[in-house]
C-alpha positions, 0 to 999 in steps of 0.5 A: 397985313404983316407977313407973320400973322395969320390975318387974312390967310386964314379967310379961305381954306385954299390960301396958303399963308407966305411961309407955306401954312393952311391956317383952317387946316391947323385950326382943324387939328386944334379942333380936336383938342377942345373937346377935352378927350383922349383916345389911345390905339395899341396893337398887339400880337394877336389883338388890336385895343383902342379905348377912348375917355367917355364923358357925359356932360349932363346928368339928365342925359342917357349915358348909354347913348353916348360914345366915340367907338363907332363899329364901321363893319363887323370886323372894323372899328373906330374911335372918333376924337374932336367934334361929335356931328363931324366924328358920326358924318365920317362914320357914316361916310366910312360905313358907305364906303365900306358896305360899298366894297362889300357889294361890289368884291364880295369880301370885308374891306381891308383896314388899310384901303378903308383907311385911304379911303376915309384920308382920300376924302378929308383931303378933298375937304382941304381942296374947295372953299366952299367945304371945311376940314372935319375936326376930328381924327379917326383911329381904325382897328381890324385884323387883316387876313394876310397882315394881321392886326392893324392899327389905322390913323387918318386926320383932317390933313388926309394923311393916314399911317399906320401905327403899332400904338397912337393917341390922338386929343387933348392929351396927345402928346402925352399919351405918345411919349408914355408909349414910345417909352413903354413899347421900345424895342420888339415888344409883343404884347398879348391881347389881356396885355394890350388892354391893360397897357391902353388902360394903363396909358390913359391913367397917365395921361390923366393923372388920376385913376378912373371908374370903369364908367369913365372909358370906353374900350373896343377890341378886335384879336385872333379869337374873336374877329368881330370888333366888340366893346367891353362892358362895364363889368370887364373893364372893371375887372382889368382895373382890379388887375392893375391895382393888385398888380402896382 
């Protein structure tokens, strides 16, 4: 077994290889990639934006039943991105969670500890052999009381951070680098002008122009706290906007 390869090191989850790696956990982050989707997260001042590709893979299917924008509560959302059976697994397990602190506090789960939560329990994942990392990472949104709009990212690691822009997929990298370049400095953005950079980012990343059949966009902002996904309709209009606008 040469010390450089990964042969062996990569039977259980809970052998580390020489050099310090966990081989089925960066299987899991490859995981994500393969499914072909990008998913984008931008918070803004009064708003918090993710939008997602969305992809139906047979014409016979019913498109409206496909989706990776997950409400967890009525104020929080989520984008899944990777495998779909693990991505409805770990919304299900956030809903729990989140019904859970409901009944027990009498107010709506804070972004941030649902967000630990969620990461807390990917990480037991990574700890047994007898379990497996999910492949997919969750991108969280809601507007906290005291912090604002909130921006949440948890991956199969267990790490969770909180971000003022994230992408996460196949084009990740991508979609990172056209942020960072687009949101340096203090940059507030306002709600219409959130959606728009989201719709702007993965035009880039793709490289292509898209109908608005062809993404997936959820919002939270100060006006209205439930996270909602935009219909059709209004997504076509902000693609209008765009185009005048270039």
């Amino acid at each position: 077994m040469s010390r450089g390869s990964s042969a062996g090191y990569d039977r259980h989850i809970t052998i580390f290889s020489p050099e310090g790696r966990l081989y089925q956990v960066e299987y899991a982050f490859k995981a994500i990639k393969t499914g072909g989707m990008t998913s984008i997260g931008i918070r803004g001042v009064d708003s918090v934006v993710v939008a997602t590709q969305k992809k139906i893979p047979d014409k016979l299917l019913d498109a409206s039943t496909v989706t990776m924008l997950f409400p967890i509560t009525p104020y929080i959302g989520a984008v899944q991105t990777g495998m779909v059976p693990d991505a409805r697994s770990q919304v299900q397990r956030a809903r729990h969670q989140a019904a859970t602190f409901h009944h027990k506090f009498g107010y709506q789960v804070p972004v941030s500890y649902l967000a630990k939560r969620i990461a807390d329990q990917a990480q037991v994942y990574t700890q047994h052999a007898w379990m497996r990392p999910l492949g997919v990472a969750m991108i969280l949104c809601g507007i906290d009381e005291e912090l604002g709009p909130q921006l949440y990212k948890c991956d199969p690691a267990g790490s969770y951070i909180g971000y003022k822009a994230c992408a996460a997929g196949e084009k990740e990298l991508e979609a990172t680098n056209f942020l960072e370049k687009k949101l340096k400095g203090d940059v507030k953005l306002s709600k219409d002008e959130t959606i728009m950079m989201v719709i702007q980012a993965l035009q880039a990343v793709m490289s292509s122009d898209f109908k608005a059949t062809d993404v997936e966009i959820g919002i939270v902002s100060y006006e209205n706290q439930k996270f909602q996904v935009l219909s059709p309709a209004v997504v076509d209009q902000y693609l209008t906007k765009l185009a005048e606008r270039d």
